[in-house]
VOGU-3710 file (C-alpha; in Angstrom, 3 decimals, decimal comma):
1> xxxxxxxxxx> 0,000/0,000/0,000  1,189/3,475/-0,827  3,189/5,560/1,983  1,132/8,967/2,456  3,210/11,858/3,835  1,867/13,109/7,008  3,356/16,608/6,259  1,236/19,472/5,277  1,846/22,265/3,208  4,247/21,018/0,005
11> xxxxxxxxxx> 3,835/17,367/0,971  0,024/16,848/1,776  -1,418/14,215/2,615  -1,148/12,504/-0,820  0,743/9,018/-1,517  4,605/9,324/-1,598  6,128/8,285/-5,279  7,960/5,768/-5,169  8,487/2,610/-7,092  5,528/0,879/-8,136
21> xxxxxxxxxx> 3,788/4,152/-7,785  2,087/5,086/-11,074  4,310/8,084/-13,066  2,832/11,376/-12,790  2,280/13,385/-15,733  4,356/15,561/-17,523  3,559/19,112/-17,468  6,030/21,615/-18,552  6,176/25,154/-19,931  8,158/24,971/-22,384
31> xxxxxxxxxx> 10,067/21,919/-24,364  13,702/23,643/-25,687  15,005/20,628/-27,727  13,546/17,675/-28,861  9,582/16,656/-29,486  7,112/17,779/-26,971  5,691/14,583/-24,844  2,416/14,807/-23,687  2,418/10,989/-21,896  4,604/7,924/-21,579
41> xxxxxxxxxx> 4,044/5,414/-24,172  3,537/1,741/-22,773  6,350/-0,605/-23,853  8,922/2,382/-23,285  11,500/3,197/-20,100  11,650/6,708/-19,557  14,121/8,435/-17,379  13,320/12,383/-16,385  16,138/13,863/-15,080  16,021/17,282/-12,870
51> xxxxxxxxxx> 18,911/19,025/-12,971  19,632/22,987/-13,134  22,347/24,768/-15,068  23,744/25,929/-11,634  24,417/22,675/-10,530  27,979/20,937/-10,972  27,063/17,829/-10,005  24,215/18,014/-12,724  26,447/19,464/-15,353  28,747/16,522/-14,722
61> xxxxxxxxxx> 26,244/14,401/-15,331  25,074/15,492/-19,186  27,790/13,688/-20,991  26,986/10,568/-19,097  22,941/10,924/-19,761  24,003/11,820/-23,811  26,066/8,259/-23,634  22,862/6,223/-22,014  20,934/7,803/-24,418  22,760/6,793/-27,772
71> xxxxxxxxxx> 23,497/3,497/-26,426  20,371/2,401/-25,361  17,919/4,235/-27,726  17,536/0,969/-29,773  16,132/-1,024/-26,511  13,073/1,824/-26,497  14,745/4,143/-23,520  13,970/8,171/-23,899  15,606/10,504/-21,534  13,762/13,424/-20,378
81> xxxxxxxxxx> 16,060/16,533/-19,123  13,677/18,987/-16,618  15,330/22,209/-16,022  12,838/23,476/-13,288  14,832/25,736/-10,636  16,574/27,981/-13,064  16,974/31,271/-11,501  16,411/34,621/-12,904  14,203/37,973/-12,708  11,477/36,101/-14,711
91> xxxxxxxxxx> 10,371/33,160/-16,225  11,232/34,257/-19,900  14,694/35,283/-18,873  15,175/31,853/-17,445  14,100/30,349/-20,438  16,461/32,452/-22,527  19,224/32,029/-20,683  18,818/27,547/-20,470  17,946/27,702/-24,180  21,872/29,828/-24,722
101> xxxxxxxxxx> 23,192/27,510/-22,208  22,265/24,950/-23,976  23,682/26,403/-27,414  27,168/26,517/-25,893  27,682/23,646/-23,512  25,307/21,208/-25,436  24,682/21,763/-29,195  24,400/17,779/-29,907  22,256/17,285/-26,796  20,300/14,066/-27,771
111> xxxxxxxxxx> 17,680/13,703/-25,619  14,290/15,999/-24,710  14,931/19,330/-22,515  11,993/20,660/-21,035  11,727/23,705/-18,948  9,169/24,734/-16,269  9,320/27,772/-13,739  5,695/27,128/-12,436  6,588/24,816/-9,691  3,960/22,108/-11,053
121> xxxxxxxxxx> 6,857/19,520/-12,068  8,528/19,851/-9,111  5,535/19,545/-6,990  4,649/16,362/-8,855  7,934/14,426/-8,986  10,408/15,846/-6,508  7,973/16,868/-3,297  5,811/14,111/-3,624  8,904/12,005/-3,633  10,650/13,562/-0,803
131> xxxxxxxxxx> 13,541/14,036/-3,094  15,030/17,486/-2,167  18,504/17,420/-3,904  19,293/17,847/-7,504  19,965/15,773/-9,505  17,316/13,392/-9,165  16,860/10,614/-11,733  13,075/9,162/-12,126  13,070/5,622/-14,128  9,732/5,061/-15,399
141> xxxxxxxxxx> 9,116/1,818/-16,833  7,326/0,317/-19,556  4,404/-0,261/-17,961  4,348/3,105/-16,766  5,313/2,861/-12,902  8,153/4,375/-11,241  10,992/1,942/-11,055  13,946/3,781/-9,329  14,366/7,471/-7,993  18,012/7,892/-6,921
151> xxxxxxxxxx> 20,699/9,794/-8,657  22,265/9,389/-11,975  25,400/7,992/-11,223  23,207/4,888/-10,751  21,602/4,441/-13,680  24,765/2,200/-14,899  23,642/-0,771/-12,538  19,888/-0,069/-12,775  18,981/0,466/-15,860  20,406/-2,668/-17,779
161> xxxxxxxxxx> 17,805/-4,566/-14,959  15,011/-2,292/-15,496  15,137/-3,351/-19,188  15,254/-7,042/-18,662  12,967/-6,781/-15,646  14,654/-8,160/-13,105  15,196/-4,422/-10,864  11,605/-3,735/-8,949  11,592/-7,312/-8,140  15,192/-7,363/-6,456
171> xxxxxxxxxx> 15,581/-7,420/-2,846  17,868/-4,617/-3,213  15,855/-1,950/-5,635  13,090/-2,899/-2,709  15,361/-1,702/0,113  17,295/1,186/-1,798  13,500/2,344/-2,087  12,207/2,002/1,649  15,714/3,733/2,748  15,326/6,407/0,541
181> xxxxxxxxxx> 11,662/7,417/1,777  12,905/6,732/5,470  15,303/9,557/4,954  13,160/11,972/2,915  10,512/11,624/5,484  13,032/12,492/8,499  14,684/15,689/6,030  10,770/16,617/5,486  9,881/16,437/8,942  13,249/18,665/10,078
191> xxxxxxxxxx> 12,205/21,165/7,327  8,510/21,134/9,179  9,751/21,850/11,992  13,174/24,210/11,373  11,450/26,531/8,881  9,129/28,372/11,261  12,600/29,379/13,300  14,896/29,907/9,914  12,080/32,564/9,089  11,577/34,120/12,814
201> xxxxxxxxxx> 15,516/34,342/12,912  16,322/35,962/9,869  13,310/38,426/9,974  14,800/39,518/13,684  18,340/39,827/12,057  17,004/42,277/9,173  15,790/44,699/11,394  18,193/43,946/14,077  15,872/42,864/16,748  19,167/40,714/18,413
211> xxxxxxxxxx> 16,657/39,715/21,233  14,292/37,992/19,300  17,589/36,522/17,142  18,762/35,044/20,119  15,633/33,683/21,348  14,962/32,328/17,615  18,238/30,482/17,574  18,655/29,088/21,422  15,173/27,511/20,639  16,759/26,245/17,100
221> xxxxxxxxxx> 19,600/24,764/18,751  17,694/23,391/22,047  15,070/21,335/19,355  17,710/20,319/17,280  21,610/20,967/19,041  22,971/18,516/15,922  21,703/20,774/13,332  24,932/22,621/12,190  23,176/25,427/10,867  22,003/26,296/13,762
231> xxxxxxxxxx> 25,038/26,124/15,955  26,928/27,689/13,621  24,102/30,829/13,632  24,337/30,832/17,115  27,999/31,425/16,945  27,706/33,794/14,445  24,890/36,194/15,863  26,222/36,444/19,655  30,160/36,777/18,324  29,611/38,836/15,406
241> xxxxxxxxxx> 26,885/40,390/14,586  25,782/41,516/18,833  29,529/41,233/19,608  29,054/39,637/22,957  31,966/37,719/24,209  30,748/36,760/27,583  27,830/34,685/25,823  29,358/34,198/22,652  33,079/32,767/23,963  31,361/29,941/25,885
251> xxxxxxxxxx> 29,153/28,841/23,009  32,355/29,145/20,833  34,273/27,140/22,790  31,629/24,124/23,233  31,165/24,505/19,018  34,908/23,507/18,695  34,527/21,026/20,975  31,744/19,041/19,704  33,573/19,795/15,771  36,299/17,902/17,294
261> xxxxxxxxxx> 34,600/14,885/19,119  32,784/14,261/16,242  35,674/14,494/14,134  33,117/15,982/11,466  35,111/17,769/8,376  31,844/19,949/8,265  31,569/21,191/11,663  35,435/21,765/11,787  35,096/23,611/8,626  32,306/25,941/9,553
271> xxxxxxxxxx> 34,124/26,786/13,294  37,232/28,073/11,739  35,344/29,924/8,990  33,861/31,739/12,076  37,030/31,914/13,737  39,581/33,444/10,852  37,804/34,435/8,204  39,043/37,549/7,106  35,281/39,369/6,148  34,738/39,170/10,349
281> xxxxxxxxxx> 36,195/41,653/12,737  37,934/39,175/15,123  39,710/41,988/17,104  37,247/41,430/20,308  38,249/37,916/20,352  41,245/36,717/22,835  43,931/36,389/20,886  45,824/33,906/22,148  42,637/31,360/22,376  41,311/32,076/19,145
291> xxxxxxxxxx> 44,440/30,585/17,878  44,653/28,313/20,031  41,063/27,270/18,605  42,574/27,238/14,720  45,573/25,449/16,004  43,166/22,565/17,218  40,735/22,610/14,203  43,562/22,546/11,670  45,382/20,192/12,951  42,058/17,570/13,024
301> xxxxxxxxxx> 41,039/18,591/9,808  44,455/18,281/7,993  44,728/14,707/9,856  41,366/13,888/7,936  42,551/15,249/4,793  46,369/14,582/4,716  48,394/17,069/2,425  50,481/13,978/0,681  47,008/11,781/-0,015  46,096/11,584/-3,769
311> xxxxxxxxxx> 42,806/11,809/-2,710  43,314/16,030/-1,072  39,995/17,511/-1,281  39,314/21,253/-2,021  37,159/22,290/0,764  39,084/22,143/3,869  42,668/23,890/3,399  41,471/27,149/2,349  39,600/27,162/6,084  42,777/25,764/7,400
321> xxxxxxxxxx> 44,813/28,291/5,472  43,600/31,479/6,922  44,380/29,976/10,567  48,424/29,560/9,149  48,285/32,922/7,879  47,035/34,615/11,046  49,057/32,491/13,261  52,236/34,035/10,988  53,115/30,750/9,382  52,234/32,695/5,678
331> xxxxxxxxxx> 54,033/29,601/3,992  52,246/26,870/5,032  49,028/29,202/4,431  50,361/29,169/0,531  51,251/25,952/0,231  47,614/24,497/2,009  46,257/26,956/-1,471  48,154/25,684/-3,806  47,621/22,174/-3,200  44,440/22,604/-3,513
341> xxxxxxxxxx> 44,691/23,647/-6,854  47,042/21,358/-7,611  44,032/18,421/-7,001  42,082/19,803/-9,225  44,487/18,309/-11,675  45,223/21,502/-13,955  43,520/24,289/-15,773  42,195/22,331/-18,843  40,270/20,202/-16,320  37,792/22,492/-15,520
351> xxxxxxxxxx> 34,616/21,531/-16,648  31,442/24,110/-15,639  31,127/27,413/-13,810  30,832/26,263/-10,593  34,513/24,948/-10,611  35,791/28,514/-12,075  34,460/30,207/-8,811  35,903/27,557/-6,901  39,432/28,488/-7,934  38,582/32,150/-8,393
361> xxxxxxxxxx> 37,931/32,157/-4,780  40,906/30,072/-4,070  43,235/32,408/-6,162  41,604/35,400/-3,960  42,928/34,138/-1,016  46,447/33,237/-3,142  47,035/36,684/-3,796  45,755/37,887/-0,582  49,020/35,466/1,559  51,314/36,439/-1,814
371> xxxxxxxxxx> 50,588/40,007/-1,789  50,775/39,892/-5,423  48,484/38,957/-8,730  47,952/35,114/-9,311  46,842/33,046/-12,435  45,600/29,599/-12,882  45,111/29,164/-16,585  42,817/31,980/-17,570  41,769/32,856/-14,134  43,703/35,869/-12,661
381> xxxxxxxxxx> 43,347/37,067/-9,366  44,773/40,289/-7,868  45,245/41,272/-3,776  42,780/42,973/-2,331  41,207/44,635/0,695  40,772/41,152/2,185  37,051/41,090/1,639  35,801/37,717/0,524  32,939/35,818/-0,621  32,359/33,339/1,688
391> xxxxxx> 31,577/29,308/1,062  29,427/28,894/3,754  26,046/29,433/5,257  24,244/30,276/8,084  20,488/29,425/9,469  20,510/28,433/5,528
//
């Protein structure tokens, strides 16, 4: 029997897709390349892909969907791109700009592209099957039920036994399925229950009502003291937006330690970004601990993600960076950036926008320890004022 969401609002109280469900229908605005396709016809496997242009991980993804396309067009499958969370000032701008998009990235696209700004897609596919994260892949079979929601990386296993039918009657599809909706329900019922805070806190914070801030986030972080959003908020209000070290020091000091017990990259990540990042005024902030602090951090989060590893990841040695350059060691600082350029594996690697304002914000902080103009391939940087963009979130 079908799992009904006991959410209201987005979710209802409708059935949840998932497989076996019947596929919704498609409704779109506007189809950009290929046919329009006004239903699924029986005896064909169907996959509808959301995605965004925004998106790496999506972007990544096209070249792969173009291959399953071409090489399994002769066993009936269509592929169904759905660009619906395009941003711009209107809908017709959107469109504009995913039809150019398109034009340069993708002129031998071979599969449908539809495009829809009205929220009806989304509401019918990705709400209604507690999928929140793009990209999604839908598999809809020939008889016209949903055989796998998941992501498109894989399609490689599931598709070759959605053709020859052996996939919604395996064990595992069965399991993949009930795990999936066990952890979209939990994600749905944190958004329930976070939003109402997320909107009382940043309304406070807009009109600097710091007392109902405060009271916003201590509630945030007394439902839910694992959320990292809201421990990091809490951080950031009382130290830097109301300045108050006598609440804000202790709260600090507990955020490091929890980052550090759970030996989480992400909560390591976000307490030195409050700690050294250059855009906040740390100059209220004990010296001596607050590097003390980094020294802890950096040293756990570089023991996570060793500098001689061939598998370095990007994320953590900028953070880690800005503690060695405030702490005076401005080589290690440069040499934490640069290997983190160096594992991207060279200039004519980079594939999509999001990965040029990766290293443009890496270069930033380059030329800010150099105190001189960098390059990476086409992408020049020069020092300035040491006002950055920052990665990461708050109350997001």
């Amino acid at each position: 029997m079908p799992t009904t969401s006991p959410f209201g609002n987005n979710f209802g109280q409708h059935p949840v897709l998932q497989m076996e469900s019947p596929a919704p229908s498609i409704q779109v605005e506007t189809w950009l390349r290929g046919e329009p396709l006004s239903s699924f016809e029986p005896g064909k496997v169907y996959i509808v892909e959301f995605w965004e242009t925004s998106c790496g991980p999506c972007v990544d993804a096209m070249p792969h969907l173009m291959q399953l396309q071409e090489k399994y067009r002769d066993s009936g499958v269509e592929i169904i791109g759905v660009a619906a969370s395009e941003e711009a000032p209107t809908a017709d701008e959107a469109r504009s700009n995913l039809d150019a998009w398109l034009t340069e990235k993708f002129s031998n696209l071979n599969f449908r592209m539809a495009f829809d700004s009205t929220g009806e897609m989304d509401k019918l596919w990705m709400e209604s099957s507690f999928s929140f994260w793009i990209p999604t892949s839908f598999v809809v079979d020939r008889d016209g039920h949903i055989a796998f929601i998941g992501g498109p990386t894989e399609l490689d296993e599931v598709l070759p036994k959605v053709l020859n039918g052996s996939w919604r009657t395996s064990d595992k599809a069965k399991s993949a399925d009930r795990e999936r909706i066990a952890e979209g329900e939990t994600e749905a019922r944190e958004q329930a229950l976070t939003k109402p805070i997320k909107d009382r806190y940043w309304a406070a914070v807009e009109t600097k009502d710091w007392k109902t801030a405060r009271s916003a986030i201590e509630e945030g972080v007394a439902l839910m003291p694992d959320n990292l959003n809201f421990r990091r908020s809490q951080v950031n209000l009382l130290l830097h937006q109301m300045r108050d070290m006598q609440a804000g020091l202790p709260v600090m000091r507990k955020f490091v330690r929890d980052a550090i017990d759970r030996n989480s990259e992400d909560w390591m990540i976000a307490a030195l970004d409050e700690l050294f990042f250059p855009n906040f005024d740390h100059s209220h902030f004990p010296s001596a601990e607050r590097l003390a602090m980094g020294k802890q951090l950096s040293e756990h989060i570089l023991a996570l993600n060793p500098p001689e590893s061939d598998q370095c990841k990007l994320m953590p040695y900028p953070v880690a960076a800005m503690y060695y350059h405030e702490s005076g060691n401005k080589d290690r600082a440069i040499e934490l950036i640069e290997l983190a350029l160096n594992s991207l594996g060279g200039p004519e690697l980079i594939r999509h926008e999001d990965e040029q304002g990766e290293i443009s914000h890496l270069l930033q902080f380059l030329a800010y320890f150099k105190g001189e103009k960098v390059c990476y391939g086409g992408l020049c940087a020069a020092p300035n004022n040491g006002r950055f963009d920052s990665w990461y979130t708050v109350c997001g």
